[in-house]
C-alpha positions as MATLAB code, in Angstrom:
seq = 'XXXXXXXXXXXXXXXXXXXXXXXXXXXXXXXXXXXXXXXXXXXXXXXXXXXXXXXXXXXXXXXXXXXXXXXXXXXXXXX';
ca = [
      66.871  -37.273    5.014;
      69.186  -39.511    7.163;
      72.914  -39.320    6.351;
      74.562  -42.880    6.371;
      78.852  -42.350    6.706;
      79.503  -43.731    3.674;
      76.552  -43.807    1.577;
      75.996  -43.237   -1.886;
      72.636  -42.293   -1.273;
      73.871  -39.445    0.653;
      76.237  -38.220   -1.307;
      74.062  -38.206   -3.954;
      71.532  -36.121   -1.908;
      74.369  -33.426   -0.929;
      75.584  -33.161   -4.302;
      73.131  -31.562   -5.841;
      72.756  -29.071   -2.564;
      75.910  -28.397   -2.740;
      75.784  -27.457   -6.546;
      73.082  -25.875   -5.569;
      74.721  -23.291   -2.944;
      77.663  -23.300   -5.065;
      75.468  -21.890   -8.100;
      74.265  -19.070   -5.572;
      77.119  -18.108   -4.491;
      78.395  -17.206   -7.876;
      75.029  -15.604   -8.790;
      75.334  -13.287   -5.683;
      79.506  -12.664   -6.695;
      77.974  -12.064  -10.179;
      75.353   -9.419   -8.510;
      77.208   -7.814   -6.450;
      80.042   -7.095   -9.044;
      77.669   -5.317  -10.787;
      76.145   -3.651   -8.113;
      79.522   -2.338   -7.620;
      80.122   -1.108  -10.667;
      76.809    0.903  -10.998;
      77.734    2.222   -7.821;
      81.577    3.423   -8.935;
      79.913    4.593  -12.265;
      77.195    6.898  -10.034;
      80.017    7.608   -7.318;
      82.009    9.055  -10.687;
      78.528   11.022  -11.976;
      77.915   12.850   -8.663;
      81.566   13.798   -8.605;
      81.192   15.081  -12.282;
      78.376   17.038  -11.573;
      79.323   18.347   -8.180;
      82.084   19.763   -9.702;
      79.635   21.358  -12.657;
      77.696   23.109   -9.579;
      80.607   24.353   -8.278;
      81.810   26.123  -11.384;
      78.177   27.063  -11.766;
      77.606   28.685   -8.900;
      81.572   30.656   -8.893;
      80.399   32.073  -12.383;
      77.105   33.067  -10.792;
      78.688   34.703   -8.506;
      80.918   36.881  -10.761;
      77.722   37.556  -12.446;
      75.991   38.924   -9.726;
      78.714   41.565   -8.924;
      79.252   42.199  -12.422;
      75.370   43.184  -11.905;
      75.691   44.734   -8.992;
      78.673   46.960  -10.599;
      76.544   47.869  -13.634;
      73.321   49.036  -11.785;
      75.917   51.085   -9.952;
      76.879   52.550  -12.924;
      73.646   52.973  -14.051;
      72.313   54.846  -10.816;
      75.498   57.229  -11.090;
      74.382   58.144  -14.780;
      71.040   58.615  -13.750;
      71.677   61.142  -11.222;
];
């Protein structure tokens, strides 16, 4: 393609590149918009359940020295 200053021919030719880069450029906004929210609703999920394991594991804790106080008690009463 040869680009005459001035040419309808040409502009013709550009315009529909140029539509055509314009279109992906608002596909790839479009995309990455929702890329972005998956991301912020996952980002929001891993904080939700990082803060499940951390409750999780304090109340497995108390449960392990409220087993650990029992089988005390238990190997007193034995003996």
């Amino acid at each position: 393609m040869i680009l005459e200053t001035g040419s309808g021919s040409s502009e013709q030719a550009l315009n529909p590149l140029w539509q055509s880069l314009v279109q992906q450029q608002r596909d790839k906004t479009i995309a990455l918009a929702e890329k972005s929210a998956l991301r912020s609703g996952y980002e929001a999920s891993v904080a939700q359940l990082t803060q499940e394991i951390n409750g999780l594991q304090s109340a497995l804790a108390e449960k392990r020295t409220e087993e650990y106080r029992l089988a005390k008690h238990v190997s007193q009463l034995e003996q």
